[in-house]
N, C-alpha and C positions, 0 to 999 in steps of 0.2 A: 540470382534472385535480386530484383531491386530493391531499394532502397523504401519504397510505398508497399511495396507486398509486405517485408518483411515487421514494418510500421503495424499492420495493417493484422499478420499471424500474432505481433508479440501483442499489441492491442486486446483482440478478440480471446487472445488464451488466457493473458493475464485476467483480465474481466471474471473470465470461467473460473478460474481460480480463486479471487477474490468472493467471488459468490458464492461457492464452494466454503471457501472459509471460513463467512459470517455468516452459511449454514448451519455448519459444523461447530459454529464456535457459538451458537446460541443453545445447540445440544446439547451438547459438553458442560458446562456449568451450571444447565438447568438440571442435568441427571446428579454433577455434583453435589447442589442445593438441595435436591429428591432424596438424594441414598448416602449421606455422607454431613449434609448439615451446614450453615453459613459460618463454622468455625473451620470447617476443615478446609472449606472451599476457599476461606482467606487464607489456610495457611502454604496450599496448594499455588496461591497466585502471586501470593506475599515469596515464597522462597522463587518462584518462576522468573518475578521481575527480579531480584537477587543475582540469580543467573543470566538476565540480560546481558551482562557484561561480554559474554562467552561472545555475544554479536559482535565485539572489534572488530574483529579479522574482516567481516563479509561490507559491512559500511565505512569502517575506516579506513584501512589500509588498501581495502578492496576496490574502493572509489579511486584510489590514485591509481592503482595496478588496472583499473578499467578508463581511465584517463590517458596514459601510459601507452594503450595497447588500440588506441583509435588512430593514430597514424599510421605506426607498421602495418593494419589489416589494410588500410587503408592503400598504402603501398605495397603490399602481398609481403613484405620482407618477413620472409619467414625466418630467418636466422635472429632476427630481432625479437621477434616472436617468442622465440623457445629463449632467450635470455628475459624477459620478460618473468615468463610462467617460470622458469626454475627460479628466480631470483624472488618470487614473489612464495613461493611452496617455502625457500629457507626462512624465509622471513614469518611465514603462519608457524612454523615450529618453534622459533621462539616465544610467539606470544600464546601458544599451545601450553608450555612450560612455566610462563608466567601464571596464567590462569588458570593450572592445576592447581599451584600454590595459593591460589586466590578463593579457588573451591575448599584446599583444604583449610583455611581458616574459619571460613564461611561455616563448614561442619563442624568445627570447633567450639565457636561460638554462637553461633546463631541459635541452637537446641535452647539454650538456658535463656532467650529472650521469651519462649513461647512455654516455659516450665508448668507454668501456673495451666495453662488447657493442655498438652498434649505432654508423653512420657515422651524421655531425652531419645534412647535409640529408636524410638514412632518419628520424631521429625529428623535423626540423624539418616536414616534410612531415605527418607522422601529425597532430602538434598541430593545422597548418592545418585538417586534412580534420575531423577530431573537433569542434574548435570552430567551424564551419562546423556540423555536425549539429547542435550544441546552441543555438547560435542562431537557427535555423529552428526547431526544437524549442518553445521557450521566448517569442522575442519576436512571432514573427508571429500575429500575432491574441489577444495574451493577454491584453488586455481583455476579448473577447470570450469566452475559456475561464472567465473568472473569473464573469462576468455570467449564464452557463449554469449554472455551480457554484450562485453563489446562487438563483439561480431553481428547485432542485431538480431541474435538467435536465441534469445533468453525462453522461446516459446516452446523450447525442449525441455528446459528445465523445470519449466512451469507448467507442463505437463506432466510432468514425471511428478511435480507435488502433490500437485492437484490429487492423483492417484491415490497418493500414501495418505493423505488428509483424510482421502471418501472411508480407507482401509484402517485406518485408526480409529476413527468417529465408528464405524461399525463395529468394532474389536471392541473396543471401547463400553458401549453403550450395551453391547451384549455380556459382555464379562459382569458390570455394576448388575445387570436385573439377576443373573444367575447367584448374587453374592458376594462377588468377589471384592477383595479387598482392596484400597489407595493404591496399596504398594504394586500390585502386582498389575493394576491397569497401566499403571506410569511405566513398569517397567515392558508390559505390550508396546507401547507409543517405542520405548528404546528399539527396539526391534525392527519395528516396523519402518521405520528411519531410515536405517540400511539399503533400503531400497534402493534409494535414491542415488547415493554415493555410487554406486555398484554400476549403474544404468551409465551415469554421467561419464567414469573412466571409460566405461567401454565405447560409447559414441565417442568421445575426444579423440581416443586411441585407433580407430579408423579411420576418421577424419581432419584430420589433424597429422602434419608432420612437424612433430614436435622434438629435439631433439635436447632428451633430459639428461645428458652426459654432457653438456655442452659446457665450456670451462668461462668462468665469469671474471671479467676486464673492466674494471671499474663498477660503478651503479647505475644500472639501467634504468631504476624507478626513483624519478623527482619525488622529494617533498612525502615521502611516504611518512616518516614521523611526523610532519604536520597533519597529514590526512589521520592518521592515530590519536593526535594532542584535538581533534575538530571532535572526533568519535568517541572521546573519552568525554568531550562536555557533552555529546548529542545523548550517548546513556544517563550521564547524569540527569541531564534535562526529564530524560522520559523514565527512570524510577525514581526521582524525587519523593514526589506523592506518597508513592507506596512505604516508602523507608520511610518518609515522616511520620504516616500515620500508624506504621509498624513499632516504630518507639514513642511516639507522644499522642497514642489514639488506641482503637482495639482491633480484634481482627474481626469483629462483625463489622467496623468502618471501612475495613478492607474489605470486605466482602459487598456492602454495599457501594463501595467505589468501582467494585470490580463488573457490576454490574450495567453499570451507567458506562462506564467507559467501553462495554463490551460493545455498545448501542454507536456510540459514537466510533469509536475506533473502527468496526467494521465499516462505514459509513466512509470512513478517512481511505481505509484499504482501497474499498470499490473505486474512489477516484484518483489514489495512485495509481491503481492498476490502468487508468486511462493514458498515466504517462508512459508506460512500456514501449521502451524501445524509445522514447523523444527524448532520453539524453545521450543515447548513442549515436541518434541521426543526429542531433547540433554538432556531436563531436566531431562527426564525419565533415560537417559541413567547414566550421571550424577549423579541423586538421589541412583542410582541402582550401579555406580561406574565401568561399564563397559569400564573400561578405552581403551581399545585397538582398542573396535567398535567405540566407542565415539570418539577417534583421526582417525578413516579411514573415518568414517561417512564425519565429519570437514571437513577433506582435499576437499571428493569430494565436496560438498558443496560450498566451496570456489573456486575450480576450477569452476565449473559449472554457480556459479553467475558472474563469470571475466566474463567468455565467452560471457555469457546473456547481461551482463549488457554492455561493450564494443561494440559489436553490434549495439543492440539498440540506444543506445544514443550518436554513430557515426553517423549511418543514421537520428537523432533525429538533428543533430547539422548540417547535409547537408539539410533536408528537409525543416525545420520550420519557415525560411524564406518565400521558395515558399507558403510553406501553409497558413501563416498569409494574404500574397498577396493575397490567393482568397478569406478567410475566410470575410475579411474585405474590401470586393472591392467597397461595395456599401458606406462605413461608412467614411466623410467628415471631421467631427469636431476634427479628432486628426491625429497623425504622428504615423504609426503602426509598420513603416519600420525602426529598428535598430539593424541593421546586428553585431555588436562588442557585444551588452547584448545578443542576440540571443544563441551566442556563447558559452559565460562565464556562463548564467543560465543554459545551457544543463553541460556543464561540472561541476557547483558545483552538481548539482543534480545526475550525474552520481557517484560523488565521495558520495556524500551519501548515493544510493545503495552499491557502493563498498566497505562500510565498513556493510553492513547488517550481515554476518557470523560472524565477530567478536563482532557486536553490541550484536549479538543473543545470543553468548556463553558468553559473560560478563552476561548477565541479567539471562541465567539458571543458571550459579553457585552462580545466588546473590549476583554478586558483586557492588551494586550499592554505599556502604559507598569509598570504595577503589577507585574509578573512579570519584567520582561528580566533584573535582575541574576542568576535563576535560572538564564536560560538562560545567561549568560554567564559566571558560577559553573563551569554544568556542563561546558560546554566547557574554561575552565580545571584543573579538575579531569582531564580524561581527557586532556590534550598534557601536563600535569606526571608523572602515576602511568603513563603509557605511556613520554616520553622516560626515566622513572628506572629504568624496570624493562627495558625494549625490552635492554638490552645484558645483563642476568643471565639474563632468561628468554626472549629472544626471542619468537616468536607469543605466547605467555601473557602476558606484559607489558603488551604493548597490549591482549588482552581485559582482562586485571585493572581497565589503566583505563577501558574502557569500559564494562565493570559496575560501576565505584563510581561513575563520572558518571551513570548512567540511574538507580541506584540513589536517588541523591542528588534529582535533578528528579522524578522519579512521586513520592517521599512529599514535595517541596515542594508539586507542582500539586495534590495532594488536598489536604492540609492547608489549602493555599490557598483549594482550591475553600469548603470544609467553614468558614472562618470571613468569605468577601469576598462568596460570591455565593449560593451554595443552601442557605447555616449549618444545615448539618445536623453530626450528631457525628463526630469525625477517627474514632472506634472502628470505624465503620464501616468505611473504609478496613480498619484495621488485622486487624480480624476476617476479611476478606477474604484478606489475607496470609497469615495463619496457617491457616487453610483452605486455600490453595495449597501451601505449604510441604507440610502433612499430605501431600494427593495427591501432589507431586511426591517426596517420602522413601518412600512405598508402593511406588510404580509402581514408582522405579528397585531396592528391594531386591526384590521377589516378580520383576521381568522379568529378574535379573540370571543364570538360567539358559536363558536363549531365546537363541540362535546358527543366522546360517543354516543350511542344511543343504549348502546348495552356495555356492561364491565366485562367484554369478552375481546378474542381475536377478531372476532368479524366486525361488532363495534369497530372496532380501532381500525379497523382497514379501509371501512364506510367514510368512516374523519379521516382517516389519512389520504382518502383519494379529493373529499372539497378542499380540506389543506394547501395540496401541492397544484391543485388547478388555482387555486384565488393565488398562489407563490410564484406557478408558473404566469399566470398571466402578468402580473406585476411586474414581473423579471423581463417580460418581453416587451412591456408598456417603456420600463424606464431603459430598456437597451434599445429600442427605436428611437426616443429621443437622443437620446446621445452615440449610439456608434450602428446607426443606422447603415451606414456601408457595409460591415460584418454581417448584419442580419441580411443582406441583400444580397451578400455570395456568398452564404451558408443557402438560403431556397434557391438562390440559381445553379447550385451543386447538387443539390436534393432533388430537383429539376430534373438535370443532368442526367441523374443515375436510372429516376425511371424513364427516361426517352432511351438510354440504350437498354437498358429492361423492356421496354416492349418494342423494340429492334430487334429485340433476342430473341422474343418469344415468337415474332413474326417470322424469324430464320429459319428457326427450330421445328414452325409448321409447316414450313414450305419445304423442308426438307423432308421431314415424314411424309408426304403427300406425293413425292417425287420416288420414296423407295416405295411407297406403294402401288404405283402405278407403273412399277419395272425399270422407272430412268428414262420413261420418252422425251413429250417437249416439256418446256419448263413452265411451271405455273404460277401465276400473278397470285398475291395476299388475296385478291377478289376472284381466283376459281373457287369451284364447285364440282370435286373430284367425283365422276362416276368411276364406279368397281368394275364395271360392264363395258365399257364402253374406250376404260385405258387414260382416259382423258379428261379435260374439265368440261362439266356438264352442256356451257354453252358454245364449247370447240373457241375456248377466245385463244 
């Protein structure tokens, strides 16, 4: 399979899955809010992020172990291979062990922060069931998940979620109307988990010759503890919020953060999911050293994600207001409406896609020893500017710091990129910004008379589609001035695809026409097949 099909399957699945997701993940919390209440649903999301942590293994450690593992596929060296994937399994069971220990403190104390709303064994119990999920999630087979990653095969695996995701949300969603209780939904989701791990051994183990007896000679995996020390500030970074506002705020804060980020965050998925599979093919390219494809590759890449991403989370940062308004029209016990965080969580979140092509080409060339005080900078950054602010501005506080920490790491990891590994010029970058900035100051003053028409879903669909035309056209006005070239082999591509689409369709009748008439002479796009007669109707 080459290199563009497989681009092209992890693409297209990942997408499915992502959509899938922030289907499911709009269900989910609304059935929360319905049968259970804006305190339980913070304390549901409050102990979730908690458990983040359990993710080391698959973003930290895993990003080098799938750094690692793009030259030997790349060189079929299977022997290499199977030292890889063992050496990477010893290494999850330690950090399996640590993070037991991390869980059981977690249960220890975390019960007596939430005393005041919920009894001690009510939220001792939740912690059990959730970190039971996530380590099923996370440890069982994630060698395995990592080995499919590099291999540009990630569209099995993501397949196989997709699945559990749809099987959950319906488990799920049918358990709450019948009655049933937090505990025993959470502990559905544990179950249902399993799936996955189970599916994944068995494909690797047919496919794969992997030789897990194989005796270990030194260390196969570079820089794995930095990829760890990167992963520990990348969590930090992303439960900040939730821990700040979980000691120095309430859990109806949390509950209303959880909601906004639910809008946004999905939003951020959809377009990671567009990156599936382009940090494995740079790796490839990289491992291979194709230096020339690998910088044209980049560029477009980067162009392609500005565009995407400035879009989206232009019209992300007009809509999400209206939408919370319908989303929560029934829901009494908290203040949903805060137009300033609204704002500031769409934009640090957009600045975190916008640094995804750079993020991606640091991490294929391995450079995670070279880069960590960034990550660990940025995490610093966003627990200082949130706890100082969290008690003046509440919500806004903690976005303020997590838009000056994301703000801070995308123009490190470009700059980075721009003089360690592709030395191309940082303007690039920056011309890029200032090109965003333009589109996103357009959009929001020309859409700033667009208002649903009704306080409903339809309303909001009606503004959401003049929105995103007056966003897209903007976005296409100021990308013609300036990288006018890109938009001109983006339509001569699009071009492309339908001239052999209707080459195809022109085949595909000529060949129907020819079994129909038994396989005589052969007929031009311009017969006129008679049934009677065997032939085209003017004998051409």
């Amino acid at each position: 399979m080459t290199r563009k099909k497989k681009l092209l399957y992890n693409t297209i699945t990942s997408l499915t899955y992502q959509i899938l997701t922030l289907v499911c993940g709009f269900i989910l919390p609304r059935c929360f809010l319905t049968y259970y209440g804006s305190s339980v649903n913070g304390l549901v999301y409050s102990i979730t992020q908690f458990m983040g942590f359990v993710s080391l293994a698959e973003c930290g450690v895993g990003a080098v172990v799938q750094s690692a593992l793009y030259k030997p596929l790349a060189e079929k060296d299977e022997l290499l291979v199977s030292r890889i994937v063992v050496s990477s399994e010893r290494f999850f069971r330690k950090i399996a062990v640590i993070l037991c220990i991390y869980t059981a403190v977690l249960m220890a104390g975390y019960p007596f922060i939430t005393l005041d709303s919920f009894d001690y064994l009510y939220t001792l119990g939740l912690i059990l069931i959730i970190s039971t999920s996530s380590f099923v999630q996370y440890y069982f087979s994630m060698s395995y998940r990592i080995l499919l990653s590099a291999d540009q095969l990630a569209f099995i695996q993501l397949g196989l979620q997709s699945v559990t995701i749809l099987l959950n949300t319906v488990f799920s969603v049918a358990l709450m109307r019948v009655g049933a209780g937090v505990h025993v939904v959470k502990l559905t989701t544990s179950l249902i988990f399993l799936i996955q791990p189970m599916a994944l051994t068995l494909y690797v183990k047919k496919h794969y010759h992997l030789d897990e007896r194989i005796e270990l000679k030194g260390e196969p995996i570079e820089q794995k503890w930095n990829g760890l020390a990167q992963h520990i500030a990348a969590v930090v970074l992303g439960n900040t919020d939730i821990v700040v506002l979980t000691f120095f705020s309430t859990l109806e804060n949390v509950s209303v953060y959880t909601v906004y980020h639910l809008v946004v965050n999905g939003v951020k998925q959809i377009l990671t999911s567009l990156t599936s599979g382009m940090q494995s093919m740079l790796g490839n390219m990289y491992a291979r050293k194709e230096t020339e494809t690998l910088n044209k590759t980049f560029s477009w890449i980067e162009w392609l994600l500005h565009f995407a991403v400035i879009f989206t989370f232009t019209c992300t940062a007009i809509l999400i207001l209206p939408f919370v308004k319908v989303y929560t029209a029934d829901v009494t016990d908290a203040n949903y409406f805060v137009p300033a965080f609204a704002f500031l969580i769409s934009a640090a979140q957009a600045l975190y896609c916008l640094r995804l092509p750079y993020n991606m080409m640091v991490l294929a060339a391995g450079h995670y020893k070279q880069t960590q005080w960034s990550a660990i900078i940025e995490a610093g950054i966003n627990v200082a500017v949130s706890v100082a602010l969290v008690k003046l501005f509440g919500l806004v506080g903690v976005a303020i710091g997590t838009l000056s920490a994301m703000l801070y790491r995308t123009t490190y990891l470009a700059w980075y990129l721009s003089k360690n590994i592709l030395f191309r010029n940082f303007r690039c970058y920056l011309k890029h910004m200032a090109v965003d900035i333009l589109c996103v100051t357009g959009a929001v003053l020309l859409t700033g008379w667009i208002e649903p028409a009704l306080p409903t879903y339809f309303g909001w669909i009606m503004m959401a589609v003049k929105v995103a035309f007056v966003t897209l056209s903007l976005t296409f006005i100021f990308n013609t001035l300036f990288y006018l070239d890109y938009l001109k082999e983006v339509f001569r591509r699009i071009s492309g695809v339908f001239i052999k689409f209707e080459k195809g369709v022109v085949r595909m009748i000529k060949t129907i026409l020819n079994k129909l008439r038994g396989g005589g002479q052969n007929l031009t796009a311009s017969c006129v097949f008679c049934p009677q007669r065997g032939r085209c109707l003017y004998a051409c």
